[in-house]
N, C-alpha and C positions, 0 to 999 in steps of 0.2 A: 316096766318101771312105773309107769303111769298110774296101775293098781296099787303100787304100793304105797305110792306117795295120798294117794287116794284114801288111802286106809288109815296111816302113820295122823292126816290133815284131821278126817272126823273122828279122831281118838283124842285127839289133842284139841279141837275146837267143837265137837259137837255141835250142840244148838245154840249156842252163844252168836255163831259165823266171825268173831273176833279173832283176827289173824297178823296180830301187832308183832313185834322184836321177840316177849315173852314166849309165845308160840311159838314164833319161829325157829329159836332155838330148843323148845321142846320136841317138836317134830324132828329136827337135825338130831338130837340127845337120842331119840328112839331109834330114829333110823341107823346112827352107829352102833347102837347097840346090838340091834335085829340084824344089819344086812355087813357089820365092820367098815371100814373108813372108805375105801377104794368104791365098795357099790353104793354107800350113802352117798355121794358126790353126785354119783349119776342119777341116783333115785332124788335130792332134792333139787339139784341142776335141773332134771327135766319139770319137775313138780311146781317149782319158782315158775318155769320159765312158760309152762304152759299157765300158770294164773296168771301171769302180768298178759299174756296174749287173749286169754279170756277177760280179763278185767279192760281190755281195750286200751292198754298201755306196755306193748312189745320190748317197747324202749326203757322202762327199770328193770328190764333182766337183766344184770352184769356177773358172768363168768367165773370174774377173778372174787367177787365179792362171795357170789354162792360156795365157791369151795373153799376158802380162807374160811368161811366161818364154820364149815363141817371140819375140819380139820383144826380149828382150836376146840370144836366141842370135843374131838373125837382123843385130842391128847389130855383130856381133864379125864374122858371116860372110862379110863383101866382103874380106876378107883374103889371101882365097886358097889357105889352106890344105887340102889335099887328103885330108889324114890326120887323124881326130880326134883322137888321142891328140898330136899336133902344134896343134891348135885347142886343145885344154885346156889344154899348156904353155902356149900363150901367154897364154890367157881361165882361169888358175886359178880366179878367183874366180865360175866357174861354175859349181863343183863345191860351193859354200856354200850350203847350203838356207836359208837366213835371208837372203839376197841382197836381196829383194824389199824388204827391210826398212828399206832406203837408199831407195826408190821409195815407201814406202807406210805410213801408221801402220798400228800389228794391230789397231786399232777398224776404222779404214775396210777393210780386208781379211776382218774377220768381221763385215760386214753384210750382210743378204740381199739388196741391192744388188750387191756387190762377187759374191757366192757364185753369183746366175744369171744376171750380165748384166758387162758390158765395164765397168770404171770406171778412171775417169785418174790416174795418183800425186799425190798430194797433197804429198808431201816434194820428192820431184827429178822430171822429166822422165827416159824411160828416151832414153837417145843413140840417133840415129837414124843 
C-alpha cells in the first residue's frame, strides 16, 4: 500500500512538496479511481497516517476523518470525469475543509473512537 500511496503523492505534488486540502483530495480522486473505494481507504489511511508519523506528528492521523473523505470523493467519482480540475468544477464543495461537518457533529469527530477506528455520521449518511 505504502508504494502506492507513494506514487498517487509525487504525481499529485511533485516538486512544489505542497500537500494542503487541494492535494489531498486530489491523491484521494486518483486513488479511487486507480485502486476503487474499498482499497483507496487503505492506500490513503495508511499513506496519511505514515506522513503525519514522519512529519513527527502521529497524533493528526484520525481514522474516521481519512475515510469519510475517500468516500465522499469516491461517491462524486462515477461521473466520469477525466480531469481533476474538471471533477472540482463540478464537486466545488470538496475543496471545503469543514465539509465533513454536514456528516458529523465535532464531538463525535474528536473522540478517540472516531480518531483510531471507522465511525458512521451521526447527522446525514455520506451518498453512496
Amino acid at each position: 500500500m505504502s508504494a502506492a500511496f507513494d506514487t498517487l503523492f509525487a504525481e499529485v505534488v511533485g516538486d512544489t512538496g505542497r500537500f494542503g486540502h487541494r492535494e489531498h483530495v486530489h491523491v484521494t480522486w486518483l486513488a479511487v479511481r486507480r485502486f476503487g473505494t474499498a482499497e483507496a481507504v487503505e492506500v490513503i489511511s495508511d499513506g496519511i497516517r505514515r506522513t503525519a508519523r514522519y512529519a513527527g506528528a502521529p497524533q493528526k492521523y484520525h481514522a474516521t476523518i481519512s475515510r469519510a473523505w475517500v468516500e465522499l470523493v469516491a461517491c462524486h467519482s462515477g461521473t466520469g470525469e477525466e480531469d481533476f480540475d474538471a471533477f472540482l468544477a463540478r464537486y466545488p464543495d470538496l475543496l471545503d475543509r469543514r465539509l465533513l461537518a454536514r456528516f458529523y457533529r465535532s464531538t463525535t469527530l474528536a473522540s478517540v473512537a472516531a480518531r483510531s477506528g471507522w465511525v458512521e455520521p451521526d447527522l446525514h449518511p455520506i451518498p453512496v
